[in-house]
N, CA, C and O atoms as a GROMACS GRO file, in nm:
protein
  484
    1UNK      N    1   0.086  -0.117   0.000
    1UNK     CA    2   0.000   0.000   0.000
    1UNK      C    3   0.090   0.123   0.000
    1UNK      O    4   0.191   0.113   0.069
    2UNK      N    5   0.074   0.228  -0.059
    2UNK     CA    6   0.166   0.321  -0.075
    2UNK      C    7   0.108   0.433  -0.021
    2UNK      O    8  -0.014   0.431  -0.030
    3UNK      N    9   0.150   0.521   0.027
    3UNK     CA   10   0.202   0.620   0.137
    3UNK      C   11   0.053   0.743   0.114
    3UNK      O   12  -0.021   0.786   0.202
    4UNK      N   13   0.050   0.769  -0.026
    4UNK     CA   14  -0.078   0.849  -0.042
    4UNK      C   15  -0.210   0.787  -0.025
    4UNK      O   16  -0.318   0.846  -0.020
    5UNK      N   17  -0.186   0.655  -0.016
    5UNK     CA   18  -0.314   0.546   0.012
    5UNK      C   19  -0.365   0.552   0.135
    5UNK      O   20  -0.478   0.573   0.181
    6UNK      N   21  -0.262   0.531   0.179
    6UNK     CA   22  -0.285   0.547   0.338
    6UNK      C   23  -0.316   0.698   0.388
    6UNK      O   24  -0.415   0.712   0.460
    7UNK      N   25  -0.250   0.794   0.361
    7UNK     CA   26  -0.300   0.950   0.386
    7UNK      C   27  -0.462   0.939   0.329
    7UNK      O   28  -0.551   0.958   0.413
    8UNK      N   29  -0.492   0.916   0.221
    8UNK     CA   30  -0.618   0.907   0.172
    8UNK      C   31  -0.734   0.850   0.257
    8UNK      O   32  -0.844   0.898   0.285
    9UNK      N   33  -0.664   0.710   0.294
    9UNK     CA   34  -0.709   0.671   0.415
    9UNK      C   35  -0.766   0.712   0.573
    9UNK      O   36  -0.862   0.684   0.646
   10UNK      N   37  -0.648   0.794   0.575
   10UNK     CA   38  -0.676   0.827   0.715
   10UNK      C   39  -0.741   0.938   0.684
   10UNK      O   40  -0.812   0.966   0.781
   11UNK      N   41  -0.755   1.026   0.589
   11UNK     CA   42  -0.852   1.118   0.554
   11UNK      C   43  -0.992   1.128   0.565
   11UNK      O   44  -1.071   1.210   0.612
   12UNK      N   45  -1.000   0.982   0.490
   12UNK     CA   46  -1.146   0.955   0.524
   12UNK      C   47  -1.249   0.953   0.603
   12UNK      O   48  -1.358   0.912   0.562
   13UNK      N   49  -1.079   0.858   0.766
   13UNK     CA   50  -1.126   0.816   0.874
   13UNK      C   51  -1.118   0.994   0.966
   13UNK      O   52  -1.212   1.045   1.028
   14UNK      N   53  -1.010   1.041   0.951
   14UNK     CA   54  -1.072   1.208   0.981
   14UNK      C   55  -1.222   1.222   0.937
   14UNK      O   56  -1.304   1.218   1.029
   15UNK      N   57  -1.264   1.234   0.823
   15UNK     CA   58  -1.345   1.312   0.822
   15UNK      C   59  -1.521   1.259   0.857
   15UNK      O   60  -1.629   1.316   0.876
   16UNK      N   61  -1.457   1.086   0.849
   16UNK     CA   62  -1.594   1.025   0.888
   16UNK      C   63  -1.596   1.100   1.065
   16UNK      O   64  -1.695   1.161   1.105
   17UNK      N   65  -1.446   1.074   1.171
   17UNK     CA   66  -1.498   1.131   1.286
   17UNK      C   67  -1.544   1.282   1.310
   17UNK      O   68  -1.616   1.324   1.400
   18UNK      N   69  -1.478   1.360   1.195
   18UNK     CA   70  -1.524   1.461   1.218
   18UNK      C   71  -1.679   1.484   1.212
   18UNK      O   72  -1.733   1.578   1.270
   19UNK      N   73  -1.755   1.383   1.129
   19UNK     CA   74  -1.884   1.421   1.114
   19UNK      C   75  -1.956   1.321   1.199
   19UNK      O   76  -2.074   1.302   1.168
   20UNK      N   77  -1.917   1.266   1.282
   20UNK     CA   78  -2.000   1.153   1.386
   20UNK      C   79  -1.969   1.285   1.474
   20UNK      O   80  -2.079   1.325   1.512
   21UNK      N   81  -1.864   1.372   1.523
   21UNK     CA   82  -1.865   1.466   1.654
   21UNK      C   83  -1.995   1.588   1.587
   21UNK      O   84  -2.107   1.598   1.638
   22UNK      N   85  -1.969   1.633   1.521
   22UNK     CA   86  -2.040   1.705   1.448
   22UNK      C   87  -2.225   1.674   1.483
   22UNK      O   88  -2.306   1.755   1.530
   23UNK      N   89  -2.246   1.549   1.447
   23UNK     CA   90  -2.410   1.526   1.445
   23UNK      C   91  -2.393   1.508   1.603
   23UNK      O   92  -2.425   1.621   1.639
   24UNK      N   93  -2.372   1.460   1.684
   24UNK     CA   94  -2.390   1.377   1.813
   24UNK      C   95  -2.276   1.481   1.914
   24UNK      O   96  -2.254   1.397   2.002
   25UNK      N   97  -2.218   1.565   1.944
   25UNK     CA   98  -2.123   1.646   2.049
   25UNK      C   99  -2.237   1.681   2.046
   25UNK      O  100  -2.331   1.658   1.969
   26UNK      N  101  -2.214   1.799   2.223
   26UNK     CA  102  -2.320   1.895   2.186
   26UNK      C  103  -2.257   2.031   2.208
   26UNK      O  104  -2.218   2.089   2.310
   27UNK      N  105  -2.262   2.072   2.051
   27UNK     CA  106  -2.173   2.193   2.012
   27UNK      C  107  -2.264   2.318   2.048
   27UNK      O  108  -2.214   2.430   2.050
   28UNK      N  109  -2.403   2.298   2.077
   28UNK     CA  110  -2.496   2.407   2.060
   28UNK      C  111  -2.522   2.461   2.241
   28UNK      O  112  -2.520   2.358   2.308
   29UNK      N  113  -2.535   2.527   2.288
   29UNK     CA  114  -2.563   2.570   2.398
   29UNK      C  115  -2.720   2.632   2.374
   29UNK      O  116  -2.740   2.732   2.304
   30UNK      N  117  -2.815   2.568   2.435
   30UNK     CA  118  -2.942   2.590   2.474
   30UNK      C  119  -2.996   2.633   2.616
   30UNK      O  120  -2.986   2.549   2.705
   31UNK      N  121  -3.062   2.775   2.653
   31UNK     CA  122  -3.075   2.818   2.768
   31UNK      C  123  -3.201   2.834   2.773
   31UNK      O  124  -3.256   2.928   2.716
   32UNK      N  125  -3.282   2.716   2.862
   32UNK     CA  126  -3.399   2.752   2.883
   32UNK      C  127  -3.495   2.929   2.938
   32UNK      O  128  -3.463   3.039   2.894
   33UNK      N  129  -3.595   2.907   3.026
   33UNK     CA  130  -3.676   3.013   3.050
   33UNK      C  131  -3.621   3.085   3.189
   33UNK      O  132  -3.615   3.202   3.226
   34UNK      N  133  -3.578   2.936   3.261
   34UNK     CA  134  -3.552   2.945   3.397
   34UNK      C  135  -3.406   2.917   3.443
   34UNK      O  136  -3.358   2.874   3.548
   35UNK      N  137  -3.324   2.981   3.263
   35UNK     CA  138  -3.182   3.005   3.333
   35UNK      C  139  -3.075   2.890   3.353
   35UNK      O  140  -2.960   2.887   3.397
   36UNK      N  141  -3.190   2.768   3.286
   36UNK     CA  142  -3.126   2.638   3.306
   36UNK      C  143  -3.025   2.632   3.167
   36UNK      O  144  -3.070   2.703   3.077
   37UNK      N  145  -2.939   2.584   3.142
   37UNK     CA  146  -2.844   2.576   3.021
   37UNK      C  147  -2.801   2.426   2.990
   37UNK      O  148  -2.742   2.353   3.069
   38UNK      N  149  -2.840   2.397   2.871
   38UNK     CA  150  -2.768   2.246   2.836
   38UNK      C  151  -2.712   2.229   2.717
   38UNK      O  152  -2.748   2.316   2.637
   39UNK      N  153  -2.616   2.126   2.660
   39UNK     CA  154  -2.588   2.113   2.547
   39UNK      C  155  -2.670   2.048   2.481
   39UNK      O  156  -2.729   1.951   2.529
   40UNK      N  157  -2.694   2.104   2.319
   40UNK     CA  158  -2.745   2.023   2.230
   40UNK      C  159  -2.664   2.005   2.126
   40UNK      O  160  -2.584   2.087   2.080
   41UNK      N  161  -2.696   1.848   2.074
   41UNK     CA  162  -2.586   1.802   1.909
   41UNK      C  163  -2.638   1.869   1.799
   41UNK      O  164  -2.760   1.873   1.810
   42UNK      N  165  -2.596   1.926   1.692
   42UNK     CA  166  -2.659   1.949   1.609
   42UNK      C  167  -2.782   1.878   1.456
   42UNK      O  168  -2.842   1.910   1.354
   43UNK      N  169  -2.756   1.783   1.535
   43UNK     CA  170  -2.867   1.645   1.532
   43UNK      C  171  -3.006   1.719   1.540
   43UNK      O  172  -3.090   1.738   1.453
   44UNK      N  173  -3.002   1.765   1.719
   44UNK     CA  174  -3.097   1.761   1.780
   44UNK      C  175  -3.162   1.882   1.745
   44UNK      O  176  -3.284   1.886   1.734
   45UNK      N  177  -3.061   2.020   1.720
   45UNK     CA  178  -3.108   2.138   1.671
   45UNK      C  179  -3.160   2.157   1.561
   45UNK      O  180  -3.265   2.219   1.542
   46UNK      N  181  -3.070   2.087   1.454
   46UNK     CA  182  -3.113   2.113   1.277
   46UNK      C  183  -3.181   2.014   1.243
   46UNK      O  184  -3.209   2.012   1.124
   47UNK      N  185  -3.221   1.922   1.309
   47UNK     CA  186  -3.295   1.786   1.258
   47UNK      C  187  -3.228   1.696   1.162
   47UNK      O  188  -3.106   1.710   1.147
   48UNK      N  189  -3.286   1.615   1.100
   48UNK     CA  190  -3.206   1.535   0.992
   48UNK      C  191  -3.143   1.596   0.891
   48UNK      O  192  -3.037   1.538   0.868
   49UNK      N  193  -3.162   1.689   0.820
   49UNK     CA  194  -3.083   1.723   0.704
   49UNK      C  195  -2.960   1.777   0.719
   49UNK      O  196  -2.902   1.806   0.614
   50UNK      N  197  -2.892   1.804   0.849
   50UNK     CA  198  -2.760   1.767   0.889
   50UNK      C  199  -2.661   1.698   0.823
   50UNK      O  200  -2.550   1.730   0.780
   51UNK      N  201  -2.741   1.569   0.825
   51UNK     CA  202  -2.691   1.431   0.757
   51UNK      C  203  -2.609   1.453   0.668
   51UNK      O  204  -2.488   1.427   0.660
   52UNK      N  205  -2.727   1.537   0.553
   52UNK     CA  206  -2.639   1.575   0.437
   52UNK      C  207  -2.546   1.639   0.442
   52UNK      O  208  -2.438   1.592   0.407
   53UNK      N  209  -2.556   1.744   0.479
   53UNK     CA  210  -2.446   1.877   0.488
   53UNK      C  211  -2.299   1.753   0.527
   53UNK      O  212  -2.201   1.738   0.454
   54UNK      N  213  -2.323   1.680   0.660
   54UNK     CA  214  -2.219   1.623   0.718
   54UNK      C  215  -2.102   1.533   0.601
   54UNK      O  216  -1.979   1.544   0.594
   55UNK      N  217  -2.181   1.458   0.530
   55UNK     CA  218  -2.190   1.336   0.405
   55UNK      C  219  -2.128   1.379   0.324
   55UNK      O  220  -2.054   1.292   0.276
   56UNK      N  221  -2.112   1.526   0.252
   56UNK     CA  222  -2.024   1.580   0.176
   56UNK      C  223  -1.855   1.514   0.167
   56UNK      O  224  -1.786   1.457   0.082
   57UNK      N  225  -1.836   1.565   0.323
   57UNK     CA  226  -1.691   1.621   0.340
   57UNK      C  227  -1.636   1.426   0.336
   57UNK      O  228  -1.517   1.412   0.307
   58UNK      N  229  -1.682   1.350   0.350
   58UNK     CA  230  -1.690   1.206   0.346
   58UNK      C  231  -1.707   1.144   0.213
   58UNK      O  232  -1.648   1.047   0.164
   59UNK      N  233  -1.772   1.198   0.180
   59UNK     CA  234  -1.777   1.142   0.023
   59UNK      C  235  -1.695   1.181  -0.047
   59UNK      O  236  -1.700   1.128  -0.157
   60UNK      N  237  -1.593   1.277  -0.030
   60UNK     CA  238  -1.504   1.347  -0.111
   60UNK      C  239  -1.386   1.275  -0.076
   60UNK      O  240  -1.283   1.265  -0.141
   61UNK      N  241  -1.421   1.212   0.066
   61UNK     CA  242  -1.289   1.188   0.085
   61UNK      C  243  -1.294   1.022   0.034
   61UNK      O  244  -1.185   0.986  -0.010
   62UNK      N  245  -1.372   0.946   0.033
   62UNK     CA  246  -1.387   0.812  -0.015
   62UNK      C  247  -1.384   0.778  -0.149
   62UNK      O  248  -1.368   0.662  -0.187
   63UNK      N  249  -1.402   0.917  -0.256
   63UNK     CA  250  -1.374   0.899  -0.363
   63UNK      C  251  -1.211   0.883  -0.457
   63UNK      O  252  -1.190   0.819  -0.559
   64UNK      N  253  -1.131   0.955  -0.387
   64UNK     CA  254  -1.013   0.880  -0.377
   64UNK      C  255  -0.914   0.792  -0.325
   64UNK      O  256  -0.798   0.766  -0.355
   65UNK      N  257  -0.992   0.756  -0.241
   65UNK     CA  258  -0.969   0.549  -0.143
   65UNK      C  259  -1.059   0.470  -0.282
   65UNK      O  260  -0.974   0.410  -0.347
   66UNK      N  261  -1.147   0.459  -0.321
   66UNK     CA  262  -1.230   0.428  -0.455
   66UNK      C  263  -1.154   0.413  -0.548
   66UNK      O  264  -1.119   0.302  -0.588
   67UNK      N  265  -1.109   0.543  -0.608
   67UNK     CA  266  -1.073   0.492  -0.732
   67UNK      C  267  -0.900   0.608  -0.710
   67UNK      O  268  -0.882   0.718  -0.659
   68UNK      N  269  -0.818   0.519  -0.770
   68UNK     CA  270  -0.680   0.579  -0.673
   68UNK      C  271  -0.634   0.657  -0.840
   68UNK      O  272  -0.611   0.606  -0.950
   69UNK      N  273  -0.636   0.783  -0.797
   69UNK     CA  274  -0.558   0.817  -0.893
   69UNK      C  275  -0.552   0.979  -0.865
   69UNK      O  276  -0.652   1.049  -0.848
   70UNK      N  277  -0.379   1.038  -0.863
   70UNK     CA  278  -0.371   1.142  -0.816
   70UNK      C  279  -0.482   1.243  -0.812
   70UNK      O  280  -0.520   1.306  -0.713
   71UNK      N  281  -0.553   1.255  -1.003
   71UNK     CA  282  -0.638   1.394  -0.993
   71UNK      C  283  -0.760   1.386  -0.868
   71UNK      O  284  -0.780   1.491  -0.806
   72UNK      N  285  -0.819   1.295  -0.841
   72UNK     CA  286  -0.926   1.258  -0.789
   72UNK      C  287  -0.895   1.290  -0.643
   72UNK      O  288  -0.998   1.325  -0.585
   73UNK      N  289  -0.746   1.291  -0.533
   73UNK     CA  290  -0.668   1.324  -0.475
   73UNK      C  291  -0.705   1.485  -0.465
   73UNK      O  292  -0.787   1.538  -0.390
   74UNK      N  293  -0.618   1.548  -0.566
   74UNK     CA  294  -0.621   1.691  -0.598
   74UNK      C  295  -0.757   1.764  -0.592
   74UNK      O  296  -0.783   1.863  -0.524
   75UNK      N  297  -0.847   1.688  -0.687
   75UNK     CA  298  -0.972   1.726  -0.642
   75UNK      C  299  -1.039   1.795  -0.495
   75UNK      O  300  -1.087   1.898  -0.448
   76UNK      N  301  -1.000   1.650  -0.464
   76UNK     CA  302  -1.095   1.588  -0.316
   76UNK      C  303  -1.008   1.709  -0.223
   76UNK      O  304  -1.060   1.773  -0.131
   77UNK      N  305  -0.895   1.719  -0.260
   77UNK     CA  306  -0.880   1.813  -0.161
   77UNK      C  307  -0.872   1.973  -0.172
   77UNK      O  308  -0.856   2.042  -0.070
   78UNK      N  309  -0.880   2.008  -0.250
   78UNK     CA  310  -0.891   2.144  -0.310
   78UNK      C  311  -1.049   2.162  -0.250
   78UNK      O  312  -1.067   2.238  -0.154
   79UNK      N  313  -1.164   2.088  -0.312
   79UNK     CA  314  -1.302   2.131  -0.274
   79UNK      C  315  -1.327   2.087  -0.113
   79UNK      O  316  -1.439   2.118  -0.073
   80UNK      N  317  -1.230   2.011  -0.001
   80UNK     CA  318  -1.229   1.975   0.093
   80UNK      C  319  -1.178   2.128   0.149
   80UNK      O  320  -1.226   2.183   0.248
   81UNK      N  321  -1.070   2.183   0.062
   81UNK     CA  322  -1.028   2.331   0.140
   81UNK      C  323  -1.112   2.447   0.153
   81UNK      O  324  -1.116   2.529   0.245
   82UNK      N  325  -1.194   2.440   0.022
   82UNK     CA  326  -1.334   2.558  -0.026
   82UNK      C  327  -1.385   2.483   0.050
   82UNK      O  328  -1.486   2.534   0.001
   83UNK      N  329  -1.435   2.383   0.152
   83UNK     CA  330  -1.581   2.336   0.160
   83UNK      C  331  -1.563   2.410   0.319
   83UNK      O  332  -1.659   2.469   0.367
   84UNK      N  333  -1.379   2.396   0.424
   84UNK     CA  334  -1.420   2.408   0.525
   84UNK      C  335  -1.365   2.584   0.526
   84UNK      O  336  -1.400   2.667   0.609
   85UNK      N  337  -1.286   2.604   0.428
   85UNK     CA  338  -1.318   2.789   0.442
   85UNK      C  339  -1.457   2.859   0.446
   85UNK      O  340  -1.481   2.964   0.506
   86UNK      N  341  -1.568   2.766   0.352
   86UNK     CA  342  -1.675   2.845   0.317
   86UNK      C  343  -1.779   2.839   0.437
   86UNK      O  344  -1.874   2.918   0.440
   87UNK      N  345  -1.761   2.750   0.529
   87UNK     CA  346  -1.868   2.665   0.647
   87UNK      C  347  -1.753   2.676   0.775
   87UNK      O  348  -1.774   2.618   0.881
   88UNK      N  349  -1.639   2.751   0.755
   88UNK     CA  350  -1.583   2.758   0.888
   88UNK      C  351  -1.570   2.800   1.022
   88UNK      O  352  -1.489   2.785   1.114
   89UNK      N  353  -1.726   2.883   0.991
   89UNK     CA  354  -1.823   2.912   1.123
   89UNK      C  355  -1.923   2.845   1.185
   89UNK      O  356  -1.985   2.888   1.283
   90UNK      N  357  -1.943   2.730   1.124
   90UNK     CA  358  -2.040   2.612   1.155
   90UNK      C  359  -1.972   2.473   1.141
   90UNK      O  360  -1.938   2.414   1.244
   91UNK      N  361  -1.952   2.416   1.015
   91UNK     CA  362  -1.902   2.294   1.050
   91UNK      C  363  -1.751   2.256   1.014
   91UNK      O  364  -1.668   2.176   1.059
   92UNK      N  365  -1.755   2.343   0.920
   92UNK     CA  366  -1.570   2.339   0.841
   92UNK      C  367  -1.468   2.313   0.910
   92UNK      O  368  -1.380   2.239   0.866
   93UNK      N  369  -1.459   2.384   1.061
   93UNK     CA  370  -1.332   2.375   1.152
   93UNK      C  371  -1.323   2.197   1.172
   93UNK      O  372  -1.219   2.131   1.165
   94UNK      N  373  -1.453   2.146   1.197
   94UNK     CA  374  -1.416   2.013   1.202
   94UNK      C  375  -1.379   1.870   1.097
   94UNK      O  376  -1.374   1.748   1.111
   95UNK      N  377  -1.357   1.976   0.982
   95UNK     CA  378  -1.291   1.876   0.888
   95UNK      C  379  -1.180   1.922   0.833
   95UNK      O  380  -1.128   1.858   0.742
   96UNK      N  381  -1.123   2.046   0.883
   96UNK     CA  382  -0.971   2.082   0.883
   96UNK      C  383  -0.903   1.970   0.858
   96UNK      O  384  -0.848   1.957   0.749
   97UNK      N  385  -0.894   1.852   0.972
   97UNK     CA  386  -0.822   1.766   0.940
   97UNK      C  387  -0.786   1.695   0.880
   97UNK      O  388  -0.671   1.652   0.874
   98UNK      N  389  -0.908   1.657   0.802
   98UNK     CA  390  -0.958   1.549   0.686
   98UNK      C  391  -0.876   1.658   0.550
   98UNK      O  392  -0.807   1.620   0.455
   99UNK      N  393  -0.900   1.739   0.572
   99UNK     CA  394  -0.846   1.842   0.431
   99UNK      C  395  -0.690   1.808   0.445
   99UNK      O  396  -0.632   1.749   0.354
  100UNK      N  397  -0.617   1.852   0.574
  100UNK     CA  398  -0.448   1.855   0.564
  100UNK      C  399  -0.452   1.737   0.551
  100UNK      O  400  -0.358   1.728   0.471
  101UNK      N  401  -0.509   1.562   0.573
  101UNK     CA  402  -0.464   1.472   0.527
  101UNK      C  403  -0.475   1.450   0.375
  101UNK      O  404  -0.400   1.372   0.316
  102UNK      N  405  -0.550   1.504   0.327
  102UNK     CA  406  -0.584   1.487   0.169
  102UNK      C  407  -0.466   1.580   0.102
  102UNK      O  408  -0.446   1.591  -0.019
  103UNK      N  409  -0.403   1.635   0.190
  103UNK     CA  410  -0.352   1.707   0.079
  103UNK      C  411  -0.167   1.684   0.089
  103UNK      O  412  -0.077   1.713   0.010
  104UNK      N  413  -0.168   1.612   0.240
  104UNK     CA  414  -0.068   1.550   0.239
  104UNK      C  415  -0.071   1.421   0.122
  104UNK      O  416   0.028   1.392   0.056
  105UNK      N  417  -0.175   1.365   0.111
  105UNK     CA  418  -0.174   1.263  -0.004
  105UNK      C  419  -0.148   1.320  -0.112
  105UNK      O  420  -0.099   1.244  -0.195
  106UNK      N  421  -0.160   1.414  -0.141
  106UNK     CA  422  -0.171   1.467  -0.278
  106UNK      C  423   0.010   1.492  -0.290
  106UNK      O  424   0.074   1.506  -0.395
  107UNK      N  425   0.053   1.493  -0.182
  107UNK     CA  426   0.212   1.556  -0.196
  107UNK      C  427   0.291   1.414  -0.216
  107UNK      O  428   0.405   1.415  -0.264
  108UNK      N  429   0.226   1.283  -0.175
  108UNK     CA  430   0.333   1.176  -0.152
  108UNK      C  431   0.276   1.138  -0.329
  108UNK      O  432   0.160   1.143  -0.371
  109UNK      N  433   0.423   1.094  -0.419
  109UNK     CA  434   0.412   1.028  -0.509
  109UNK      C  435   0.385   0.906  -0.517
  109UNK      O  436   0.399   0.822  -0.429
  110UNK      N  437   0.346   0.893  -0.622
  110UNK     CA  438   0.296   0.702  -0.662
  110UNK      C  439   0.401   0.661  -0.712
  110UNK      O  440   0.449   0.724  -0.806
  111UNK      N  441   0.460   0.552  -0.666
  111UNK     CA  442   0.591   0.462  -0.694
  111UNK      C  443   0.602   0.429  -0.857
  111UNK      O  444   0.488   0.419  -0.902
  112UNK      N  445   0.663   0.416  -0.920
  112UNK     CA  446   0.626   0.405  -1.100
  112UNK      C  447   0.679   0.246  -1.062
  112UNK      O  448   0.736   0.225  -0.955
  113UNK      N  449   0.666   0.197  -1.107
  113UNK     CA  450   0.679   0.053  -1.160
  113UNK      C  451   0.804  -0.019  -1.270
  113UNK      O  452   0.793  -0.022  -1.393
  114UNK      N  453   0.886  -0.057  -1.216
  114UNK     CA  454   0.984  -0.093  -1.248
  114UNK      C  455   0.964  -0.182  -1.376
  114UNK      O  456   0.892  -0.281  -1.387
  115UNK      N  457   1.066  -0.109  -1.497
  115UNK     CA  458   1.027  -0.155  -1.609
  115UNK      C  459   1.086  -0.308  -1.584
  115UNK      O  460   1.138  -0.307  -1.472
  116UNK      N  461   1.097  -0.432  -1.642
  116UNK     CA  462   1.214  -0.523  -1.617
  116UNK      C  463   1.277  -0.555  -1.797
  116UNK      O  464   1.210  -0.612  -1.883
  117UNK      N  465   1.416  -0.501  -1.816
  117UNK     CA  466   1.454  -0.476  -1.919
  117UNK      C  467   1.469  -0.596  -1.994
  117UNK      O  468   1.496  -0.595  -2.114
  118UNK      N  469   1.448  -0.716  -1.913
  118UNK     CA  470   1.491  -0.874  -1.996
  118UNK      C  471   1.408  -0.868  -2.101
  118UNK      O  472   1.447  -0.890  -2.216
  119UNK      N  473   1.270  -0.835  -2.065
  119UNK     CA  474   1.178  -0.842  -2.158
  119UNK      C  475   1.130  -0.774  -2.309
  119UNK      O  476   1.045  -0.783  -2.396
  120UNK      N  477   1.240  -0.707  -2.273
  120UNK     CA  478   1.252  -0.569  -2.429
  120UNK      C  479   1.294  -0.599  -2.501
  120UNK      O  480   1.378  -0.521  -2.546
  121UNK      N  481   1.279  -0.717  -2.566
  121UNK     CA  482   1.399  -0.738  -2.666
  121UNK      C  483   1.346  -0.756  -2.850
  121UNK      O  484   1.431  -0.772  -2.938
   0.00000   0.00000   0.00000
């Protein structure tokens, strides 16, 4: 397995935890009538269509564990950088991570494959 595989990898696994803390922490501070204060997940605040928003930053990143090939890499992480600049007051900060691993993948080369010269003849 080679070195951007694995960054790709752990990208993924960034960004799947980033979006399990995301639906289920409770990032939201809710203050009742009587002064009482509790956390809520943003599960509980935005309801299901969360989901989606969350599913993005995951799918971008599984598409180059899928199908391995630098551009798809480059991609995934370029729109992983626009996705958490543009949402980095709500959910973006928590897939920072998932982005610097994607883009560390994008920096490690793919090994070329050793011609074997016996065969050239």
């Amino acid at each position: 397995m080679t070195t951007s595989r694995i960054f790709a990898l752990l990208a993924l696994a960034a960004a799947v935890a980033g979006a399990v803390f995301v639906l289920f922490a409770p990032t939201y501070n809710t203050c009742d009538s009587d002064a009482a204060c509790h956390g809520d997940s943003a599960l509980a605040v935005n309801g299901w269509w969360i989901i989606v928003v969350v599913s993005v930053p995951v799918v971008l990143t599984l598409i180059p564990v899928l199908f391995h090939h630098r551009v798809t890499r480059v991609v995934a992480a370029v729109v992983l950088w626009l996705g958490c600049v543009v949402a980095l007051l709500s959910v973006g900060i928590f897939f920072v991570p998932a982005a610097i691993l994607m883009t560390i993948a994008v920096t490690r080369a793919d090994p070329v494959p050793a011609v074997d010269s016996s065969t050239d003849r």
